[in-house]
C-alpha positions as CSV (number, residue, x, y, z in Angstrom):
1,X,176.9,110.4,-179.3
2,X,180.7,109.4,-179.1
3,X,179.1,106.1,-177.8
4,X,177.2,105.1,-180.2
5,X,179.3,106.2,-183.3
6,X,181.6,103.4,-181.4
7,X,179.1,101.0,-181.8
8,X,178.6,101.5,-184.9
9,X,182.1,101.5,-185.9
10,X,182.6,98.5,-184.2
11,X,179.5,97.2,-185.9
12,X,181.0,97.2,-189.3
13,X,184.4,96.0,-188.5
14,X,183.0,92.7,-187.4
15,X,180.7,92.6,-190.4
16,X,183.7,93.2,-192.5
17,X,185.4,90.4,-190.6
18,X,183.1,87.7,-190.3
19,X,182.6,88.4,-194.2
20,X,186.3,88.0,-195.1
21,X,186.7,85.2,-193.3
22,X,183.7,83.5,-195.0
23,X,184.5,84.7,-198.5
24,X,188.2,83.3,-198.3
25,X,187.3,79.5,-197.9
26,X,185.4,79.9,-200.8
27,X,187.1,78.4,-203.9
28,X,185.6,76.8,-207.3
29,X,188.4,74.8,-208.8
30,X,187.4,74.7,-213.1
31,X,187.0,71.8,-214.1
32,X,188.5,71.0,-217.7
33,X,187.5,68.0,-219.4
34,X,188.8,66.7,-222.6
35,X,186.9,64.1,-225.4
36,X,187.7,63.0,-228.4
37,X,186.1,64.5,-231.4
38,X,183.2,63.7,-233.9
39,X,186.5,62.9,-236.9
40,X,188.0,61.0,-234.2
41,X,184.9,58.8,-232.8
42,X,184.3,58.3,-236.7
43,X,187.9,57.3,-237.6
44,X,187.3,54.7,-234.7
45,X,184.0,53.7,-236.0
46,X,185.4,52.9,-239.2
47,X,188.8,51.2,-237.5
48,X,186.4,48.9,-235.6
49,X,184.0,48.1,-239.2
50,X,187.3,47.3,-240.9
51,X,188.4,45.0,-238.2
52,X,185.0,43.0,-237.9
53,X,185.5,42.4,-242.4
54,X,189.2,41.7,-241.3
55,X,187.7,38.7,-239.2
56,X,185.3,37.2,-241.6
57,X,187.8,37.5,-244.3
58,X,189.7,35.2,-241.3
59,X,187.2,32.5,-241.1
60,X,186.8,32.1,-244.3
61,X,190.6,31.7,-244.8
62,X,190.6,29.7,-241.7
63,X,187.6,27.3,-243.3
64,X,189.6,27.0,-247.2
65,X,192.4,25.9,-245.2
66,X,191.2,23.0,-243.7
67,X,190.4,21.8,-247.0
68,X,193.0,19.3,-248.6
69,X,193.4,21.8,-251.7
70,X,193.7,25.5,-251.8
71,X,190.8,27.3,-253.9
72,X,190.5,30.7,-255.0
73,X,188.1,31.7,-251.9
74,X,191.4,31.5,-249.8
75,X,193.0,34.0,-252.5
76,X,190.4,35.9,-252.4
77,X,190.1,36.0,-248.8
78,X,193.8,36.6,-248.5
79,X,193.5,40.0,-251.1
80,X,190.7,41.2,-249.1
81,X,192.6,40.9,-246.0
82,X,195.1,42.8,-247.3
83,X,192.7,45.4,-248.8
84,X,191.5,45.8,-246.0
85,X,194.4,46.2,-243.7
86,X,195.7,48.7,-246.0
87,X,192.7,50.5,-245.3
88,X,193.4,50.2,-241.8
89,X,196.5,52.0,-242.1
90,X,195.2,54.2,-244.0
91,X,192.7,55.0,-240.7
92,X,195.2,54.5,-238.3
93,X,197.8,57.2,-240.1
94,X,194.7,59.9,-240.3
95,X,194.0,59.2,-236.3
96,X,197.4,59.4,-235.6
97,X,197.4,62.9,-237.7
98,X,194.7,63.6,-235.4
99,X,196.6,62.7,-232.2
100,X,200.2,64.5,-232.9
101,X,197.9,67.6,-233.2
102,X,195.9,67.4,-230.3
103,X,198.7,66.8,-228.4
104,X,200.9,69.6,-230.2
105,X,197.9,71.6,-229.3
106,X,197.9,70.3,-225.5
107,X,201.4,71.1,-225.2
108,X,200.9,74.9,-225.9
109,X,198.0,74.9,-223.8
110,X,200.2,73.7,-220.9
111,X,203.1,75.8,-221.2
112,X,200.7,78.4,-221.4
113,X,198.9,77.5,-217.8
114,X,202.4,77.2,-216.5
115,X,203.1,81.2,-217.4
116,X,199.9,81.9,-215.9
117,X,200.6,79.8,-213.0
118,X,203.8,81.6,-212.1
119,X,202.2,84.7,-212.7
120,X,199.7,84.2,-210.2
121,X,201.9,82.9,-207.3
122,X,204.5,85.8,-208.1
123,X,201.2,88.4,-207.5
124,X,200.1,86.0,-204.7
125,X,203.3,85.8,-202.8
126,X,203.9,89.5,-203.3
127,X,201.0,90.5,-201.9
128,X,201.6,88.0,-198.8
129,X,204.8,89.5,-198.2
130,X,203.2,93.1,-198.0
131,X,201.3,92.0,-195.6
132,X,203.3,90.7,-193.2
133,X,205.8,93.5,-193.2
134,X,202.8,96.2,-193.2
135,X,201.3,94.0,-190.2
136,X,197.8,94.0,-191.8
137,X,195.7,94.0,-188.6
138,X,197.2,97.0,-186.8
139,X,197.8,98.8,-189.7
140,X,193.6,98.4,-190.9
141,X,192.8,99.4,-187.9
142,X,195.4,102.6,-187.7
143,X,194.4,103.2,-191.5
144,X,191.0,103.2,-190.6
145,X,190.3,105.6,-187.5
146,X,193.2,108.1,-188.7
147,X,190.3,109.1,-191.2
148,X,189.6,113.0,-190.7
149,X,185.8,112.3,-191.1
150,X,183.1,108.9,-191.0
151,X,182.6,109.2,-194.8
152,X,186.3,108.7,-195.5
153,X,186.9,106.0,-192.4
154,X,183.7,104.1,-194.6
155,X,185.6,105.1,-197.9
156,X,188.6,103.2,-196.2
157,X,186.9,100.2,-195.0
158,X,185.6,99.8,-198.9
159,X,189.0,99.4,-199.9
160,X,190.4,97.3,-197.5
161,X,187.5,95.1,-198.0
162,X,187.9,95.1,-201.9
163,X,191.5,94.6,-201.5
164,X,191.3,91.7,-199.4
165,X,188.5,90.1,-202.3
166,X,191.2,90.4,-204.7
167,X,193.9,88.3,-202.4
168,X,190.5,85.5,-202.5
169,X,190.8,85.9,-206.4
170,X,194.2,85.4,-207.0
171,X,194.4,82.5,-204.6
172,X,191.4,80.6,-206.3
173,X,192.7,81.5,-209.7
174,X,195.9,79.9,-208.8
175,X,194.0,76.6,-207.5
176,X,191.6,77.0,-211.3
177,X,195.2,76.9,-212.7
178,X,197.1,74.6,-211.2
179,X,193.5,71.9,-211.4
180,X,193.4,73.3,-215.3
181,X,196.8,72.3,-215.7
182,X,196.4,69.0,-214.4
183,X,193.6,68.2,-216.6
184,X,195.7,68.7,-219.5
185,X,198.6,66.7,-218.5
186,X,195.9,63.9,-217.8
187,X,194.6,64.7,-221.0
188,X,198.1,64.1,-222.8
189,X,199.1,61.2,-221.2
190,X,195.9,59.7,-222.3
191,X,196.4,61.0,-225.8
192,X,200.2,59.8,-226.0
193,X,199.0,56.4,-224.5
194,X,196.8,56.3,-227.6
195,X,199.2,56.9,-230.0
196,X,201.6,54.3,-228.3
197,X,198.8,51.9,-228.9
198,X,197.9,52.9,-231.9
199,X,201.9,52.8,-233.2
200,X,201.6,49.2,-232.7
201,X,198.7,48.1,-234.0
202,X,200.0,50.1,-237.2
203,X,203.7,47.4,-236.7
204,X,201.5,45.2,-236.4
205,X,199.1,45.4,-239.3
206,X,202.5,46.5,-241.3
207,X,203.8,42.5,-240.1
208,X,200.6,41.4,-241.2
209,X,200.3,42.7,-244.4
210,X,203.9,41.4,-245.2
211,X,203.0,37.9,-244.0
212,X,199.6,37.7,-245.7
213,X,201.2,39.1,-249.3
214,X,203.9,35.9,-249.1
215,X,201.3,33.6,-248.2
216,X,199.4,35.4,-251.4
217,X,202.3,34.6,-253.3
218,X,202.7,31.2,-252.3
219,X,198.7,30.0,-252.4
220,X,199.3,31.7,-256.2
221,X,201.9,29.4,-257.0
222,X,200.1,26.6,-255.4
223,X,196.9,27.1,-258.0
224,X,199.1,27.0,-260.6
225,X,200.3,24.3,-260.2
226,X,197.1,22.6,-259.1
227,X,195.2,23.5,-262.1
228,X,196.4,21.6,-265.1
229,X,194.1,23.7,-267.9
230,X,193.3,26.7,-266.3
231,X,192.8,28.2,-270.1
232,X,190.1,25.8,-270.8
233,X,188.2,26.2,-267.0
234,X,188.3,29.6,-267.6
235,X,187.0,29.3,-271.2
236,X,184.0,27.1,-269.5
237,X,183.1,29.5,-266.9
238,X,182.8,32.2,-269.4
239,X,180.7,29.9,-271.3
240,X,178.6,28.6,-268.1
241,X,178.5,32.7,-267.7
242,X,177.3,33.8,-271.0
243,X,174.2,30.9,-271.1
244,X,173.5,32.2,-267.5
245,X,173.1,35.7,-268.7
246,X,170.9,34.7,-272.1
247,X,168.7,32.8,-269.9
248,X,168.6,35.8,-267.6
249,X,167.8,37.7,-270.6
250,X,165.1,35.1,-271.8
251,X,163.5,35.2,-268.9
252,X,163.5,38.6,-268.1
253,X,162.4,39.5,-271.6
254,X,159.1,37.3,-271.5
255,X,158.1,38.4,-268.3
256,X,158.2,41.6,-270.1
257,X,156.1,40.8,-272.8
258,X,154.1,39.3,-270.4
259,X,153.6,42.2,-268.9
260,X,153.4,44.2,-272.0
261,X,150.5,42.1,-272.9
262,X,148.8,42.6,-269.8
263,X,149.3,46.0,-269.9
264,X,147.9,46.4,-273.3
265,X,144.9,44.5,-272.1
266,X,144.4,46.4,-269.2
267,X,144.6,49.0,-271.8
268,X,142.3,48.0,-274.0
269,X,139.9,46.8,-271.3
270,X,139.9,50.3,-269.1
271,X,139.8,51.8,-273.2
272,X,136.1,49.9,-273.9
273,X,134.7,50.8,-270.1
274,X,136.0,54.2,-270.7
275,X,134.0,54.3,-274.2
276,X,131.7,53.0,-272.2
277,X,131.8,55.2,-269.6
278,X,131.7,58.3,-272.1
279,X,128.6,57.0,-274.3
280,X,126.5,56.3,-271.1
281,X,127.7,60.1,-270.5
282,X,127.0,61.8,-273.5
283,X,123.8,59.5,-273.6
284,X,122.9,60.7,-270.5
285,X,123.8,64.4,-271.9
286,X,121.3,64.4,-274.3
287,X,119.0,63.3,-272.4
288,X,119.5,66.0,-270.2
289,X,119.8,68.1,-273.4
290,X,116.4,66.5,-274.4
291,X,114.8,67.5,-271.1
292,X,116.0,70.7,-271.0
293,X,114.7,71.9,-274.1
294,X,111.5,70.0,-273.0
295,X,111.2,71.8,-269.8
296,X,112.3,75.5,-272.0
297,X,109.7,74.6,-273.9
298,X,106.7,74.3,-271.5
299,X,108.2,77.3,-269.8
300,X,107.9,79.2,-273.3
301,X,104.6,77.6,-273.9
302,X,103.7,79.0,-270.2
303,X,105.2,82.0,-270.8
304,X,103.1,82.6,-273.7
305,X,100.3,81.3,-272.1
306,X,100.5,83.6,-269.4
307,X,101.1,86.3,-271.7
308,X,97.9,86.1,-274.0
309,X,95.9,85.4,-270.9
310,X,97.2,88.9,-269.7
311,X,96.9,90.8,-273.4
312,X,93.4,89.1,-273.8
313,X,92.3,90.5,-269.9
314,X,94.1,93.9,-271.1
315,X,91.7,93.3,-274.3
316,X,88.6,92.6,-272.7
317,X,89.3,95.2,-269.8
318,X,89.2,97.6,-273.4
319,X,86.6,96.2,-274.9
320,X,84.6,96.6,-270.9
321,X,86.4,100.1,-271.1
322,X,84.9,101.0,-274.6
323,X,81.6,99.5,-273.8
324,X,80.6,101.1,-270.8
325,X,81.9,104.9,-272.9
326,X,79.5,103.7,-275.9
327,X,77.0,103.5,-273.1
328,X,77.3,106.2,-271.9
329,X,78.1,108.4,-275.2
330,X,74.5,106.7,-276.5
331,X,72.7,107.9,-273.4
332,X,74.3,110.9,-273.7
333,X,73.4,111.5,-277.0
334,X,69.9,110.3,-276.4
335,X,69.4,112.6,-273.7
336,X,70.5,115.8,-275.9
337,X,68.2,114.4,-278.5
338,X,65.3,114.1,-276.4
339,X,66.1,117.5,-274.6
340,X,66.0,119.1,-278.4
341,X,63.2,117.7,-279.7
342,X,61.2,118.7,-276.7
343,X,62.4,122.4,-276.9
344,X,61.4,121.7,-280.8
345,X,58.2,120.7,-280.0
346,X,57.6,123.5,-277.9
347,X,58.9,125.9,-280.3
348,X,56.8,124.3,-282.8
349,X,53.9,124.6,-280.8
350,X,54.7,128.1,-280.3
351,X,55.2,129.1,-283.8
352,X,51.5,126.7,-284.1
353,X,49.7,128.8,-281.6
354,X,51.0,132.1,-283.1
355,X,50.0,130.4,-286.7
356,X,46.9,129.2,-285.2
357,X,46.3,132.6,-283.7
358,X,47.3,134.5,-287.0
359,X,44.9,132.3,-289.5
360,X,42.1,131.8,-286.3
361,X,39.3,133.9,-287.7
362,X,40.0,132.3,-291.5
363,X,39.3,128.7,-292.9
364,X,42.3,129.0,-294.5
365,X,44.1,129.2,-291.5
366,X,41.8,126.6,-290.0
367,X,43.1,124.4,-293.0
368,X,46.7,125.7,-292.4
369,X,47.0,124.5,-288.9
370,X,45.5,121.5,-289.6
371,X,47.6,121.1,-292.3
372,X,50.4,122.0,-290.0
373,X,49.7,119.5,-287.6
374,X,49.8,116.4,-289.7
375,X,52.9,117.9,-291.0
376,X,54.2,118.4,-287.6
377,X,53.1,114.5,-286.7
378,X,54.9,113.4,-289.5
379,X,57.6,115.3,-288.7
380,X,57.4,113.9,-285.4
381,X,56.9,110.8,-286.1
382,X,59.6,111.1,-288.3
383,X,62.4,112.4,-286.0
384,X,60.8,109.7,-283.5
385,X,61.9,106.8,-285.7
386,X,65.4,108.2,-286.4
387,X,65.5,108.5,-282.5
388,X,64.0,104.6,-282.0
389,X,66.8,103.6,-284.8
390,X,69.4,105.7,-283.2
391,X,68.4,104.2,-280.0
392,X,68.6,100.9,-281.4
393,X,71.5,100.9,-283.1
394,X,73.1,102.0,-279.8
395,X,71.8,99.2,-278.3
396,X,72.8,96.7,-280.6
397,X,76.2,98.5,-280.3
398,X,76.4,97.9,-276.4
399,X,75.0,94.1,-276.6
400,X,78.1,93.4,-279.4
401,X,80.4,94.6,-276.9
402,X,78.8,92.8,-274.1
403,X,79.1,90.3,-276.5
404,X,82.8,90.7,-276.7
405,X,83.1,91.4,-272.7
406,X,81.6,87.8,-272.1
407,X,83.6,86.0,-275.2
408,X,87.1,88.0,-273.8
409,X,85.7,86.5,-269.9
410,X,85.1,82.5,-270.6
411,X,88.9,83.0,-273.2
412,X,90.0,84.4,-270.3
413,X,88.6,81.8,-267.8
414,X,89.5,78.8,-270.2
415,X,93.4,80.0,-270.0
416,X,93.0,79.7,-265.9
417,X,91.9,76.1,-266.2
418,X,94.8,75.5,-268.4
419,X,93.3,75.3,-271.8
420,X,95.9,75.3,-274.6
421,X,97.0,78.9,-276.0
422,X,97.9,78.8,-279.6
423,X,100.4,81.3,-279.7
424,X,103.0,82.2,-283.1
425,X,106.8,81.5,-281.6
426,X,109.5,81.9,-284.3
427,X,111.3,79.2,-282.2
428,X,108.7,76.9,-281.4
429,X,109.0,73.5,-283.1
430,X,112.8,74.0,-283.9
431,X,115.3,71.7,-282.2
432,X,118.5,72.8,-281.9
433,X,121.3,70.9,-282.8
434,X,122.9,68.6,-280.7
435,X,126.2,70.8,-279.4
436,X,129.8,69.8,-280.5
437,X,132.7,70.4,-279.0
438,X,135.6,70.3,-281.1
439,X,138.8,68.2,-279.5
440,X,142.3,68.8,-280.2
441,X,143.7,65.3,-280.1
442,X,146.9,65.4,-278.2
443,X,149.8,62.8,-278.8
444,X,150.1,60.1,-275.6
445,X,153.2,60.3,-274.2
446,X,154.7,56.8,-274.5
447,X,154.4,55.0,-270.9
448,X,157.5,53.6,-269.3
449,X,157.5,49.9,-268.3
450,X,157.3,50.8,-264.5
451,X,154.3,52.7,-265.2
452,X,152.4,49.6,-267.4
453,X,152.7,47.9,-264.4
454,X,150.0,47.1,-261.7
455,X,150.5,49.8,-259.0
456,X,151.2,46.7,-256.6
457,X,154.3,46.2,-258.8
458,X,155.6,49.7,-259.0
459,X,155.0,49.9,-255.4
460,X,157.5,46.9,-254.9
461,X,159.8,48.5,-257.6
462,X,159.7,51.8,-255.4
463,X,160.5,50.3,-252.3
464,X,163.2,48.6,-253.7
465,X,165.0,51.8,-254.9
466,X,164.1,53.1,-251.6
467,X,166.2,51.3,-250.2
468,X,169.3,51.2,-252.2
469,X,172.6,50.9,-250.5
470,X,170.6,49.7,-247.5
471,X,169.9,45.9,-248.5
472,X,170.8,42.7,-246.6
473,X,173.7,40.4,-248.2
474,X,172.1,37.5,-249.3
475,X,174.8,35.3,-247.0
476,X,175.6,36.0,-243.0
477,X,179.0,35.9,-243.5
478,X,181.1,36.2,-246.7
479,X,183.7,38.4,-248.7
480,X,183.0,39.5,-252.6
481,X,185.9,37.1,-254.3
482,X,184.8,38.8,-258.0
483,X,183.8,42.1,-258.4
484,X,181.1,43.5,-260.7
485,X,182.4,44.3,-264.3
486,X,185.4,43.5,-265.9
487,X,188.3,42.5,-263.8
488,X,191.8,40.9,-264.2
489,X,191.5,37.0,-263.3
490,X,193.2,36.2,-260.0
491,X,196.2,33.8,-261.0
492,X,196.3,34.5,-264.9
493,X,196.6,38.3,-265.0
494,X,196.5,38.3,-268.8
495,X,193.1,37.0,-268.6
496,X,190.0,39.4,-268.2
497,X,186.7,38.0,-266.8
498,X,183.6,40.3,-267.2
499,X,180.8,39.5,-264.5
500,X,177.3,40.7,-264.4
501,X,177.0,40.4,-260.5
502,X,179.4,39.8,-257.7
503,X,180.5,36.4,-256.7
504,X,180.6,36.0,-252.7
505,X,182.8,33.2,-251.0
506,X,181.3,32.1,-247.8
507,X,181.2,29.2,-245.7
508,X,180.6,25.9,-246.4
509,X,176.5,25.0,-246.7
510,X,175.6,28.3,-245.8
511,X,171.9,29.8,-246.0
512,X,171.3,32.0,-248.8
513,X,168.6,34.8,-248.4
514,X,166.5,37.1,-250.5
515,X,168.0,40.5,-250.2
516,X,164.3,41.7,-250.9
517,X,160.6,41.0,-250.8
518,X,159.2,39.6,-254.2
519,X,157.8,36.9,-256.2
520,X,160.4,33.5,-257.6
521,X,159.8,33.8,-260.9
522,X,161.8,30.8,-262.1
523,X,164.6,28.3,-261.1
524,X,166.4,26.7,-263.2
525,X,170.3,24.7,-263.3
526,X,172.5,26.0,-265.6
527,X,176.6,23.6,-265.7
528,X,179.2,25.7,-263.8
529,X,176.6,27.4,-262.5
530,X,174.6,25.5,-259.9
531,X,171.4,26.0,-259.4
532,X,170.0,29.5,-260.5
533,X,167.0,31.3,-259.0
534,X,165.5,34.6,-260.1
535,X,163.1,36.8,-258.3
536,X,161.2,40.0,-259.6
537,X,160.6,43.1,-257.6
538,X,158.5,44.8,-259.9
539,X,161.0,46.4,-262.8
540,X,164.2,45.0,-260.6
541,X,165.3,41.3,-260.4
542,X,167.7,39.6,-258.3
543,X,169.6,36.4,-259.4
544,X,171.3,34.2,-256.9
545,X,173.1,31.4,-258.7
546,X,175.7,28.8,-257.8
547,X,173.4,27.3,-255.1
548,X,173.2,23.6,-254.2
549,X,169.4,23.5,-253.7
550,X,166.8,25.7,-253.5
551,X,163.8,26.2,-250.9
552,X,161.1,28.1,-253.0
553,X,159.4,27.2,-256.2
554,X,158.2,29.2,-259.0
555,X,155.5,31.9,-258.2
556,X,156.0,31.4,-254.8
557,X,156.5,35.0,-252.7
558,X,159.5,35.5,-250.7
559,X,160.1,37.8,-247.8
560,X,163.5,40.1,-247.2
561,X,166.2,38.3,-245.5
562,X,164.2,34.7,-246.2
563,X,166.3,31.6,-247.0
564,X,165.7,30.7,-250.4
565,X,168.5,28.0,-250.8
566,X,172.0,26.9,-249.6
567,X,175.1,28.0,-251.0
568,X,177.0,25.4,-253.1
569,X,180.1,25.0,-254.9
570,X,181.8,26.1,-258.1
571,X,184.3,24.9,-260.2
572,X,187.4,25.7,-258.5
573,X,185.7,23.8,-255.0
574,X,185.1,27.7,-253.8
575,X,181.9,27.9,-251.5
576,X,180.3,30.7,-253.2
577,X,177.0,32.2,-253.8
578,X,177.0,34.7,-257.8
579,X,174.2,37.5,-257.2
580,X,173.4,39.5,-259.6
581,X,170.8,42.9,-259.9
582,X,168.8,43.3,-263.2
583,X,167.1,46.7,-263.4
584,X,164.4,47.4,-266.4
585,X,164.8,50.4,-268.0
586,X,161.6,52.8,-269.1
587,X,162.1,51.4,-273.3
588,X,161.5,48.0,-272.1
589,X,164.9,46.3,-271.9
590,X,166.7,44.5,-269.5
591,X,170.1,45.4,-267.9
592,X,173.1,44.4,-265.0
593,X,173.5,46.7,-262.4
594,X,176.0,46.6,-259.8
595,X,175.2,44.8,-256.6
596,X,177.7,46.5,-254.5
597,X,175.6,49.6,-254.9
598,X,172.7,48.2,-253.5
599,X,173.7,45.9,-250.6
600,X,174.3,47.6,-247.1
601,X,178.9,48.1,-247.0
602,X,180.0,45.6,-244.2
C-alpha cells in the first residue's frame, strides 16, 4: 500500500512539473496597432482634392503667362490659387488639431503603461526574490509531504501549482506591456513626424500665399495699365451679355410655345379619340341596353308563356276533373232514378193487382184497371221521357266538357310547339328610358410645363435632376474666373457685373463637352460672345457660349461628355468657355440657375 501511494505521489509531481515547465514558455505578446481615423483619412482626402485644383489653377497660370500680355484668366487663376491655399490651411490647421490630440492622448496612454510596467516588474522581482531565499524546490517538496493527510498534500500541490501560474501571468503581462508600450511610442513618432510635415507644408503654403497675393497685386496693376477704356469694354460685355440672355430668352420661349402647341394638340387630338372612345362606348351601351331588354323581354314573354301553358293544363286538368264527377254524378243519378222507378212500378203494380183484385168481379173495376193502366203507361211513358231528357242532357253535358278537355289539350299542345301566348303584361311594350348618370364636373388642375411634355422629354428632364451636383464640366481642365450672380469686377471693384452662368478659363483650343445628353436646339454668334450653342434637356437647357467653332448642328442629339465645339477667346484674350443652366418652371417661364450647383466640385 505504502508503495503504491509513492507512485502515485510521484505520479503527480511529475505531472505538475512537466506542466509548469510547458505553461511558462508560453507568452502572447498584444499587439497594439494604431490608424488614422475616418476625420483624418477625410481631412486628407480633401488636402489631396485641393492640391490637384491648386495644380490646374497652375497650368493655366503657367499657359497665360507665356502669352506676351497678361489677361484676366491669370488673375483669376492667381485668386483661385489663393482661395484655394487658404483652404488648405484651413485643412491643414483642423489635421494638425487632430494630431496635437492624438498625440496628447498617446502621451497619457504611455505614461500610463510605464506605471503599469513598473508595477509588474516590482511584483515580478518580488516574487523572484522569495523564491530564491525560500529555495522553491526543497521547500515544495518539504511543503508538500509534511501534509498530515493525502487530501491536504493534493490541497497543497493545488496551490503551488496555481501560484506558480500566476509567476507565468505576471511575466507575460510584463512582455504585453513593455510590446504595448512600444507600439505607442511607434505610434507617436509617426504622429509627430506628421505634424513636422505637415508644419511645413503649412510655411510653405503660408510663403505661397504671400508670393501669389504680390504677384496678384502686380498682374492688377499691369491690366490697368494695359487696358486703355476699361469703362467702355466693360459697358460692351454687359451689352454682348444682355443680347446673349434675350436670345436665350427668345429661344427658350418659342420652343415653349412650341411645345405648348403641341401639347394642346396632343390635347385636343387624345380629347376627339377619347369622345370617340366614349360614344363607341355608350353606343355600345345601349346596345347592350337594347339587348338586354330584348333578351328580358323574351324571358317575360317565356315566362308567361310557360305560365299559361301551366294555368291552362291546371284548367283542363279541372275541366277533366269536373267532367269525369258530372259523369259520374249523371250515372249516379240515373241509377237512383232507374232503381225508383222500378220499385214504383212494382208498387204500382201492386196497388194494380190489389185494384184489380178489389173491382175483379165488377165492369167497373174492369174499366178501372184498364183505365188505370193507360194512366199508368202514360205515366210511364211520362217519367220515361223526363228520364231520356235527363239522360240526355247529361250527356250533352259530358260531351261539352269533352269538348273543353280536347280544346284545353291541342291549347295546351300548341304552347309545346311554341305557338304564341297572348298574355296582358303591364310592362310589356314599355321601353324604359335610356339611364343617366348625372356628372359633377370637376375643375382640371392646370398642368405644369414638364407634364405637357412627351414622356420621352420628362424622362430626360428627370434624369437630368437626378443627377444634380454629379455632372461633368463641360472642359477637362479649367477654373471658374466669374461666378454665377452678381459679383464685384476683378480690377475695377466699383464695378458690378451680374452673370447668368459661370465663365471657366481653360486652355488654349480646348474641347468643350455637353455636360448632358439632349437635343442642339440652335447655334447662333452673338459679338463678345463667340459662338453660342444651346441644348434642351426636356424643361432644362444648357448654354455654352464663347466658343470658336462648333461641332453639332441644329436638331442634332448629343451624348454626355460629347465634344460639341472648342473653346475660344473673349475680349480680354482669356481662353474661356460661359456656361449657363436654364431651368423651366411649372407657369411656363424661363429662368438662370446656378451652374456650380449642378456640375460635380473638382
Amino acid at each position: 500500500m505504502l508503495q503504491k501511494a509513492l507512485g502515485t505521489i510521484l505520479l503527480l509531481f511529475f505531472s505538475f512539473f512537466v506542466g509548469y515547465s510547458q505553461t511558462k514558455g508560453k507568452t502572447k505578446p498584444k499587439q497594439t496597432t494604431n490608424t488614422i481615423t475616418g476625420d483624418q483619412s477625410e481631412l486628407q482626402r480633401k488636402r489631396e482634392a485641393i492640391l490637384k485644383e491648386i495644380s490646374n489653377a497652375q497650368v493655366l497660370l503657367n499657359e497665360a503667362k507665356d502669352n506676351q500680355r497678361v489677361t484676366l484668366t491669370e488673375l483669376s487663376a492667381l485668386n483661385k490659387k489663393l482661395s484655394l491655399r487658404q483652404q488648405l490651411i484651413v485643412n491643414i490647421n483642423q489635421d494638425l488639431g487632430k494630431i496635437s490630440k492624438d498625440i496628447n492622448q498617446t502621451n497619457r496612454e504611455i505614461e500610463t503603461l510605464n506605471q503599469q510596467l513598473s508595477k509588474y516588474k516590482m511584483e515580478y522581482a518580488r516574487s523572484i526574490r522569495y523564491a530564491y531565499k525560500n529555495r522553491e524546490s526543497q521547500n515544495l517538496m518539504v511543503f508538500v509531504f509534511s501534509a498530515k493527510s493525502f487530501n491536504e498534500m493534493m490541497r497543497r500541490m493545488e496551490y503551488m501549482k496555481k501560484f506558480r501560474q500566476y509567476r507565468v501571468i505576471q511575466a507575460n503581462r510584463i512582455k504585453e506591456t513593455q510590446s504595448t508600450l512600444l507600439g505607442k511610442v511607434s505610434y507617436l513618432d509617426k504622429r509627430k513626424n506628421q505634424r513636422n510635415g505637415l508644419l511645413t507644408d503649412q510655411e510653405q503654403h503660408k510663403s505661397a500665399i504671400e508670393n501669389d497675393a504680390k504677384q496678384k497685386e502686380m498682374i492688377a496693376q499691369e491690366l490697368k495699365g494695359q487696358v486703355s477704356n476699361l469703362s467702355g469694354q466693360i459697358t460692351k460685355a454687359k451689352a454682348a451679355a444682355a443680347q446673349l440672355d434675350n436670345a436665350i430668352r427668345i429661344q427658350i420661349q418659342k420652343e415653349i410655345a412650341a411645345a405648348k402647341k403641341k401639347a394642346e394638340e396632343e390635347a385636343k387630338r387624345q380629347a376627339a379619340e377619347l369622345a370617340k372612345q366614349r360614344a363607341a362606348e355608350q353606343a355600345k351601351q345601349r346596345a347592350e341596353e337594347a339587348e338586354k331588354q330584348k333578351l328580358a323581354q323574351e324571358q317575360n314573354q317565356e315566362l308567361a308563356r310557360k305560365k299559361a301553358i301551366e294555368e291552362e293544363q291546371k284548367k283542363a286538368e279541372s275541366l277533366a276533373k269536373q267532367a269525369d264527377l258530372a259523369r259520374k254524378k249523371a250515372a249516379d243519378e240515373a241509377e237512383k232514378q232507374r232503381v225508383k222507378d222500378v220499385e214504383d212500378a212494382k208498387k204500382r203494380r201492386e196497388e194494380a193487382a190489389v185494384e184489380e183484385k178489389r173491382i175483379a168481379d165488377s165492369k167497373f173495376r174492369e174499366e178501372q184497371r184498364k183505365k188505370n193502366e193507360e194512366r199508368n203507361k202514360e205515366i210511364d211513358k211520362k217519367k220515361e221521357e223526363l228520364r231520356l231528357q235527363e239522360l240526355s242532357k247529361q250527356k250533352q253535358v259530358a260531351e261539352n266538357l269533352e269538348k273543353e278537355k280536347e280544346k284545353a289539350e291541342k291549347q295546351v299542345q300548341q304552347y309545346k310547339s311554341g305557338g304564341m301566348v297572348v298574355t296582358v303584361n303591364p310592362n310589356q311594350g314599355s321601353v324604359s328610358p335610356p339611364s343617366t348618370q348625372t356628372t359633377t364636373t370637376v375643375p382640371k388642375e392646370q398642368p405644369t410645363y414638364k407634364n405637357m411634355l412627351p414622356q420621352e422629354a420628362q424622362n430626360l428632364s428627370n434624369s437630368f435632376e437626378a443627377n444634380r451636383g454629379s455632372l461633368p464640366w463641360p472642359v477637362d481642365r479649367g477654373v471658374i474666373v466669374a461666378p454665377f450672380g452678381t459679383y464685384k469686377h476683378p480690377i475695377e471693384k466699383g464695378v458690378t457685373m451680374d452673370n447668368k452662368g459661370v465663365d471657366i478659363g481653360t486652355t488654349a483650343a480646348a474641347p468643350v463637352k455637353s455636360i448632358f445628353g439632349g437635343v442642339v436646339t440652335r447655334i447662333f454668334s452673338i459679338p463678345g460672345m463667340g459662338i453660342s450653342i444651346l441644348i434642351n434637356h426636356g424643361s432644362y437647357y444648357t448654354l455654352y457660349s464663347k466658343l470658336a467653332s462648333a461641332s453639332v448642328s441644329e436638331g442634332s442629339k448629343v451624348a454626355a461628355r460629347q465634344i460639341i465645339g472648342i473653346a475660344g477667346k473673349n475680349d480680354y484674350g482669356d481662353n474661356v468657355v460661359h456656361l449657363e443652366v436654364w431651368k423651366v418652371n411649372d407657369k411656363g417661364y424661363p429662368n438662370p440657375i446656378n451652374p456650380t450647383g449642378w456640375i460635380a466640385p473638382r
